[in-house]
C-alpha positions as CSV (number, residue, x, y, z in Angstrom):
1,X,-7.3,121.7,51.9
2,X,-7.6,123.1,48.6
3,X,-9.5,120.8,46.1
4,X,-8.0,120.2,43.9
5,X,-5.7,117.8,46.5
6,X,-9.0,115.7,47.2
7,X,-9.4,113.3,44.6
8,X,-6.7,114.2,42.8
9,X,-3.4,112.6,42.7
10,X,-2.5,110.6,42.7
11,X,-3.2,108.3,39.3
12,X,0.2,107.0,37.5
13,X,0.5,104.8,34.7
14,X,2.1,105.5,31.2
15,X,0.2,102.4,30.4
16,X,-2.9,103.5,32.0
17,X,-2.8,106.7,29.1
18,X,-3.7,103.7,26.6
19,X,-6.9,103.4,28.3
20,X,-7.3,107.5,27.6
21,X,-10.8,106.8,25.5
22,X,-12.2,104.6,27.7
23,X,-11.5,106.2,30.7
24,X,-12.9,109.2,29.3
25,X,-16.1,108.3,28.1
26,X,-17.3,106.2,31.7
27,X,-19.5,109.1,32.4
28,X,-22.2,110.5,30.0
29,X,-24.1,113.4,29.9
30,X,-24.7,115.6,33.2
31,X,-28.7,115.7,32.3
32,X,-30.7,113.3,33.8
33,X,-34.3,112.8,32.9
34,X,-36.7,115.2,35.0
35,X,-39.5,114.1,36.8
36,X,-42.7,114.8,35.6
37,X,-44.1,117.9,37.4
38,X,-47.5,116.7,38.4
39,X,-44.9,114.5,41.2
40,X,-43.4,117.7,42.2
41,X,-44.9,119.1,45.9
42,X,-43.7,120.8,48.7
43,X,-43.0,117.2,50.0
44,X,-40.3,117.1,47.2
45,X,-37.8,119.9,48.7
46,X,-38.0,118.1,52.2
47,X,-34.7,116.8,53.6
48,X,-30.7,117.1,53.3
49,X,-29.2,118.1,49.9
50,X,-25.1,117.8,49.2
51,X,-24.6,120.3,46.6
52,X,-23.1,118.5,43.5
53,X,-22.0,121.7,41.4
54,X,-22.6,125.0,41.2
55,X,-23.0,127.2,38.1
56,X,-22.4,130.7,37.4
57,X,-22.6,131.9,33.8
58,X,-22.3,128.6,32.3
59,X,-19.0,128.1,34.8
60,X,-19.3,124.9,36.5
61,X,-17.2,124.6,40.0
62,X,-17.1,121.7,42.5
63,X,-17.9,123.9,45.2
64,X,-19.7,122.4,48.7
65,X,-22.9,123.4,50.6
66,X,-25.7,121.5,52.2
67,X,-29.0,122.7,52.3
68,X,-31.1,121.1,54.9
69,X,-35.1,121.9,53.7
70,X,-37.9,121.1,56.7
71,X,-41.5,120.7,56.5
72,X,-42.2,123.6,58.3
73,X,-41.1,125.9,56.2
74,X,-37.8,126.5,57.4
75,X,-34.2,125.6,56.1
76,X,-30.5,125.8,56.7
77,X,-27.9,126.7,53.9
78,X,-24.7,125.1,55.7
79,X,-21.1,125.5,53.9
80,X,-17.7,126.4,55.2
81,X,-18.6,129.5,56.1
82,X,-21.1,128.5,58.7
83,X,-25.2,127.8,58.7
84,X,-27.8,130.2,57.2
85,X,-31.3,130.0,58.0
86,X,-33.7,130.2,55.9
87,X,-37.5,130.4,55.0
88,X,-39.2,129.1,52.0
89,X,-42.2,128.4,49.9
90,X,-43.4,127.6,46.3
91,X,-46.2,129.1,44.3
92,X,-46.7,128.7,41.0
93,X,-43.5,126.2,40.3
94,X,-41.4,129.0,41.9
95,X,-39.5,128.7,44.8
96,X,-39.0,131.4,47.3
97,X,-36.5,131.9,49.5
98,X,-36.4,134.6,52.4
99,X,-32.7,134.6,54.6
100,X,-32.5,135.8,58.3
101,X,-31.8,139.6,57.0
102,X,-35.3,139.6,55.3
103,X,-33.5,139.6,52.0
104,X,-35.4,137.0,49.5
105,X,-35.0,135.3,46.0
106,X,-36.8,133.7,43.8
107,X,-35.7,130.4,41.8
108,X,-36.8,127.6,39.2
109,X,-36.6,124.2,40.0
110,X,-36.8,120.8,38.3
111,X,-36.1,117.2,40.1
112,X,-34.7,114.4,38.7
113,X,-34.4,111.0,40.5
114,X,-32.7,112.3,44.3
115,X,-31.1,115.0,42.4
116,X,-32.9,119.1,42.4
117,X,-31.7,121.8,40.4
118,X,-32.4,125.3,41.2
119,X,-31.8,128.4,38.9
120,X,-32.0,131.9,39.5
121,X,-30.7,135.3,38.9
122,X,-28.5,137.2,41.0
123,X,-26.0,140.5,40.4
124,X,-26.8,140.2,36.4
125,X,-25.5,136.6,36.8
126,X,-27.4,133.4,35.7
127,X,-26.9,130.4,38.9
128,X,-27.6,126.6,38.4
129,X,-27.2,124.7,41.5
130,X,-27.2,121.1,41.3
131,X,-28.2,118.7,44.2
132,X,-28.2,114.9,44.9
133,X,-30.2,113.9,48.4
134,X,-28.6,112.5,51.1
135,X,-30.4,108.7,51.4
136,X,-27.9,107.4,53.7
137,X,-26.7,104.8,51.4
138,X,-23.7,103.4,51.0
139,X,-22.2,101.7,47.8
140,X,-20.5,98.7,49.3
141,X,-18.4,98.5,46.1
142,X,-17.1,101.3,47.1
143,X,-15.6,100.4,50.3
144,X,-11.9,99.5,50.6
145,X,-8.5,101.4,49.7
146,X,-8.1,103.4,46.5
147,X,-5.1,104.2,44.4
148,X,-5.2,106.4,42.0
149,X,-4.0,105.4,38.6
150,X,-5.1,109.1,36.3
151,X,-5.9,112.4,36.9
152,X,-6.6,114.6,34.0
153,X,-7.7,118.6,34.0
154,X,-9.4,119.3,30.7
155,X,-8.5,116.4,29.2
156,X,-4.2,116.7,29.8
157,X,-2.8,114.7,31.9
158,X,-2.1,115.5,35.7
159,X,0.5,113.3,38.3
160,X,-1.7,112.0,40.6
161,X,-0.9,111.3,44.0
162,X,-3.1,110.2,46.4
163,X,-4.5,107.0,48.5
164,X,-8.0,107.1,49.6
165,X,-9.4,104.6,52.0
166,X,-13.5,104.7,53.0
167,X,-15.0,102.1,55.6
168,X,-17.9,101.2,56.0
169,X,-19.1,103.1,58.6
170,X,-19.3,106.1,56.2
171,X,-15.7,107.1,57.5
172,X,-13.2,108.1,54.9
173,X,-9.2,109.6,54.5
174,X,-7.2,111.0,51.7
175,X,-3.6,111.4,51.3
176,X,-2.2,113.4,49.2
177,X,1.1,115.2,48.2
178,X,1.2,118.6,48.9
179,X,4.2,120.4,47.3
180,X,6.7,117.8,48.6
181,X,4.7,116.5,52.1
182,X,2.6,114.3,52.6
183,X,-1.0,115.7,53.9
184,X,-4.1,114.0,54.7
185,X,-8.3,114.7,54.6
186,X,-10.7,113.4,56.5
187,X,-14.3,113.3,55.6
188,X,-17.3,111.1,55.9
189,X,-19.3,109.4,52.9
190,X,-22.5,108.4,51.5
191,X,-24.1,107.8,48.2
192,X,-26.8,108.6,46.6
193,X,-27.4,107.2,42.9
194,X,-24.3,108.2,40.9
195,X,-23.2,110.8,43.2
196,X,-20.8,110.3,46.2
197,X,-21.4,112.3,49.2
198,X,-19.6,114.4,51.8
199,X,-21.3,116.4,54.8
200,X,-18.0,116.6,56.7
201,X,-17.8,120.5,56.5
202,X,-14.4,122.3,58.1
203,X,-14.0,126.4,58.5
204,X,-12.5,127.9,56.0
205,X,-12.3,124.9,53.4
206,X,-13.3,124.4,49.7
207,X,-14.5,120.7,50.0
208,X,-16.9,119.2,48.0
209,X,-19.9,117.9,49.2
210,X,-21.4,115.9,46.3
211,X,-19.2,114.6,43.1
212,X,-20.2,111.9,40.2
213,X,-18.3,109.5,40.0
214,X,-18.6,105.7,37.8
215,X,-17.4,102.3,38.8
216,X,-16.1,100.2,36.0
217,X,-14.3,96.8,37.8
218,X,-11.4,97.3,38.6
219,X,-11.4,101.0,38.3
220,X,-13.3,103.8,40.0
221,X,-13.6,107.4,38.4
222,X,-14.8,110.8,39.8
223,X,-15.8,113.8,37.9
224,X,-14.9,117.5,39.4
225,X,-15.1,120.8,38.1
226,X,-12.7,124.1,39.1
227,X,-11.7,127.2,38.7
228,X,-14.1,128.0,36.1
229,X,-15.3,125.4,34.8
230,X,-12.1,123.2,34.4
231,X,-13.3,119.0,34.3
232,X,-11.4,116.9,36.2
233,X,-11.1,113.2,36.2
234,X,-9.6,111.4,38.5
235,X,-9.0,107.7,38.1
236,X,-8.2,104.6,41.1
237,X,-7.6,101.1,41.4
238,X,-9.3,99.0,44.5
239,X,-5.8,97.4,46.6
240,X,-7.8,94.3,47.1
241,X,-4.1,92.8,48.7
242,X,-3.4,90.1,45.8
243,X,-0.1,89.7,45.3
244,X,1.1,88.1,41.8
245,X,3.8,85.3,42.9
246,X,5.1,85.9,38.5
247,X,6.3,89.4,39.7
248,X,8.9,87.9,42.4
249,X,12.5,87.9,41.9
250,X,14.9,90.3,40.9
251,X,14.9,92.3,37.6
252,X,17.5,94.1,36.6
253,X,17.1,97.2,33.9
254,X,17.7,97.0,30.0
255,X,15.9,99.5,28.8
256,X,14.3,103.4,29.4
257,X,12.2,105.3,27.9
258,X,11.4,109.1,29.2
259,X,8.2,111.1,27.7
260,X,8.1,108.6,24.3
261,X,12.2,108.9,24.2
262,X,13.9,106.1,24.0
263,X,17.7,106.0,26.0
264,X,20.4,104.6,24.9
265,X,21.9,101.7,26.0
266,X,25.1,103.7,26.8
267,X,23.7,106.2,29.1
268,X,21.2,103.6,31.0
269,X,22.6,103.7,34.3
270,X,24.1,100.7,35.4
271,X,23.1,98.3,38.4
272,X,19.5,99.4,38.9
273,X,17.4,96.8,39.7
274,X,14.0,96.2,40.9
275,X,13.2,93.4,43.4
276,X,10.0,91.7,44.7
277,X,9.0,89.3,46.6
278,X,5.4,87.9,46.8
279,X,5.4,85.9,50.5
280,X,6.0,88.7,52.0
281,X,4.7,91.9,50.0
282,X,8.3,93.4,50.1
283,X,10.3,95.0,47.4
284,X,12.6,97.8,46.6
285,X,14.7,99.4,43.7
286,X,18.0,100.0,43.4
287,X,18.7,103.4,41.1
288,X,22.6,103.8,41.4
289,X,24.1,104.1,45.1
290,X,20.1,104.9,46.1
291,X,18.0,102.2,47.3
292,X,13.8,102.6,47.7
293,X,11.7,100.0,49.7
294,X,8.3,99.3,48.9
295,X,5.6,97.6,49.9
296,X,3.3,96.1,46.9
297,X,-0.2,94.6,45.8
298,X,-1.4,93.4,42.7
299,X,-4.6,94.1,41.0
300,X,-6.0,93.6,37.5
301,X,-2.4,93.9,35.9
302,X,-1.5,97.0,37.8
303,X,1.0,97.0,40.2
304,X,0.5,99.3,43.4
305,X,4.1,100.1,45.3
306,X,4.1,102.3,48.8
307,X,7.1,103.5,49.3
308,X,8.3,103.2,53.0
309,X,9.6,106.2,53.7
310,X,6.3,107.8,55.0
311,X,4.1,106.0,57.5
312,X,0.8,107.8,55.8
313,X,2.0,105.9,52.7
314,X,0.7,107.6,49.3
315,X,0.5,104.5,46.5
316,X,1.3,104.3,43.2
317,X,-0.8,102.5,40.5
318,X,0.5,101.7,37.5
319,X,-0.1,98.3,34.9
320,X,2.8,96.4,34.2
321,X,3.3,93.4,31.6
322,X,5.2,90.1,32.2
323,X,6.3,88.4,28.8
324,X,8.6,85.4,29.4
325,X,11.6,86.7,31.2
326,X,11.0,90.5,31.0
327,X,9.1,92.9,32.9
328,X,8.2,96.2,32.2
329,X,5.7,99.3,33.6
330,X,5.7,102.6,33.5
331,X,6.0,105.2,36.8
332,X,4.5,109.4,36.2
333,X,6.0,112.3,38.1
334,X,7.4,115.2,38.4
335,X,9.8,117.6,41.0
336,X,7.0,117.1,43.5
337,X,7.1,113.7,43.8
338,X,10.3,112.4,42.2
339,X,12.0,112.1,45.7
340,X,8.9,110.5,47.3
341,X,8.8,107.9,44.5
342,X,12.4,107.4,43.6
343,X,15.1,108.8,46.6
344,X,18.0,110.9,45.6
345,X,18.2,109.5,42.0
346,X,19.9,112.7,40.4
347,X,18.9,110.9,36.8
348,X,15.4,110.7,37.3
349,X,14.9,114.1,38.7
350,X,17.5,115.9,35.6
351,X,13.9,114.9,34.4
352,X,11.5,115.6,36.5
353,X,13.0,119.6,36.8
354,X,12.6,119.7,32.6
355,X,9.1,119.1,32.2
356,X,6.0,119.5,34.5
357,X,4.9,115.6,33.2
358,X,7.5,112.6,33.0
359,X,6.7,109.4,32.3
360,X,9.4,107.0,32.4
361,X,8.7,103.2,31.3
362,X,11.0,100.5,32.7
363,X,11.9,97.6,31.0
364,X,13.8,94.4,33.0
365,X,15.1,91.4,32.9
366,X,14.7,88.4,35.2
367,X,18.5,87.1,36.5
């Protein structure tokens, strides 16, 4: 899967752009504070590494490989492409590495707590490689389904679309849109201080093996980097299956707004209508002579619909506002996703083929 898919998507709230600073600022700087060098021995390197990020000419990339470092002296650089062996020692505070073909290379290192970086020089190119150890813990905050509520890529904003669940037992899936299907990731997970973990490596695949990510209740964010150094943030909500009973009833629509512009009354389509029901986690909306189901949760003020239509369901997150009799939230797509979130509604996707981002915030009315 390419990675962009994993992690991504699948974030979607109009609303959830007011929480743009905050959500922003949840992780501080990359450096962590090194440990002091007299602690460093050959001890230090023993053990399994998940490659966080690698560098190349101050390029960052989200790009996986495990290195697997024994006490003999001997090694195993494992990515997508298959395991390495290696052979290594330090002198000096440098670390050498000799590979099967007798070819060797010579790198800088500097530990922080679990995490090693190594640098070194290769084709006229400077490489950082960033590490966090596999510990075999497991965040049990993290455990549950996610939906994602933001994705941003250098700070614009993406439409995210994707459900992750992880269990306990370290197992974990993602769902994702892909162009206009549905597709799905498995991988397993660990963590290992503010890194999240991944040493589920398939042939020919880009996935990440170590990525930062920050817990601030109710949300969870990850950090990513791609093609050359672009930062991606991904944003999700925990479905902790609360339903709120004020959300139940039928709400018919009296206002729209579309990327900050507001509809007239007159060209509002008539007789959509969005209806819920709390007992039994149902609801569905109506959008002219097209009708969507939905299943639904509450967390936190944000509302999270799966539409029915697909059995590997993909959820929406979004935060929505009850004042006295009205109800509004906002929904983000675009032509990828308008069907999947909203049927054949030829209004909605007149939209969705003008502009790579739509956000369009619902207002209703309780009969």
């Amino acid at each position: 899967m390419n990675r962009k898919t994993l992690f991504l998507i699948i974030f979607l709230s109009a609303m959830a752009l007011m929480l743009n600073g905050c959500l922003e600022d949840l992780f501080g700087p990359d450096d962590e504070e090194p440990i002091d060098s007299t602690d460093v021995t050959d001890d230090s390197f023993v053990g399994k590494w998940c490659r966080v990020t690698v560098s190349v000419d101050g390029a960052m990339s989200t790009n996986g490989a495990i290195l697997t470092i024994n006490d003999d002296g001997t090694g195993t650089h494992s990515s997508s492409d298959g395991d390495d062996p290696f052979a290594w020692k330090t002198e000096d505070s440098i670390l050498t590495v000799t590979l099967s073909e007798d070819k060797s290379f010579t790198a800088s290192y500097l530990f922080g707590t679990n995490t090693m970086t190594l640098s070194y020089e290769e084709d006229g190119k400077t490489i950082v490689e960033k590490y966090a150890k596999y510990t075999g813990d497991r965040d049990a905050n993290l455990i549950g389904k996610w939906v994602g509520v933001r994705s941003t890529m250098d700070g614009v904003d993406q439409v995210p679309a994707m459900t992750v669940t992880m269990n306990s037992d370290g197992a974990a899936t993602a769902f994702f849109m892909d162009s206009t299907n549905i597709g799905s990731q498995a991988f397993s997970w660990t963590t290992s201080g503010k890194y999240l973990l991944n040493d589920l490596l398939t042939e020919d695949s880009d996935m990440w093996t170590g990525i930062e990510y920050t817990l601030a209740a109710p949300l969870m964010s990850v950090k990513e980097y791609y093609d050359e150094g672009q930062v991606i943030l991904s944003t999700f909500i925990k479905d902790t299956g609360e339903k709120d009973v004020n959300l139940t009833g039928t709400w018919n629509l009296t206002a729209l707004v579309v990327n900050n512009i507001s509809i007239p009354s007159q060209y509002i389509p008539q007789g959509w209508s969005f209806t819920l029901d709390a007992p039994s986690g149902a609801g569905s909306l109506a959008l002219d002579a097209t009708t969507v189901t939905y299943s639904w949760t509450t967390n936190s003020g944000y509302l999270l619909l799966y539409p029915t239509l697909a059995s590997q369901q993909i959820g929406i997150g979004q935060q929505y506002a009850i004042n006295g009799n009205t109800l509004s939230f906002s929904i983000v797509f675009n032509e990828k996703t308008v069907g999947y979130l909203f049927g054949s509604s030829q209004y909605l996707a007149a939209y969705a083929s003008a502009a790579n981002y739509v956000v369009a915030t619902f207002t209703f009315t309780k009969q």
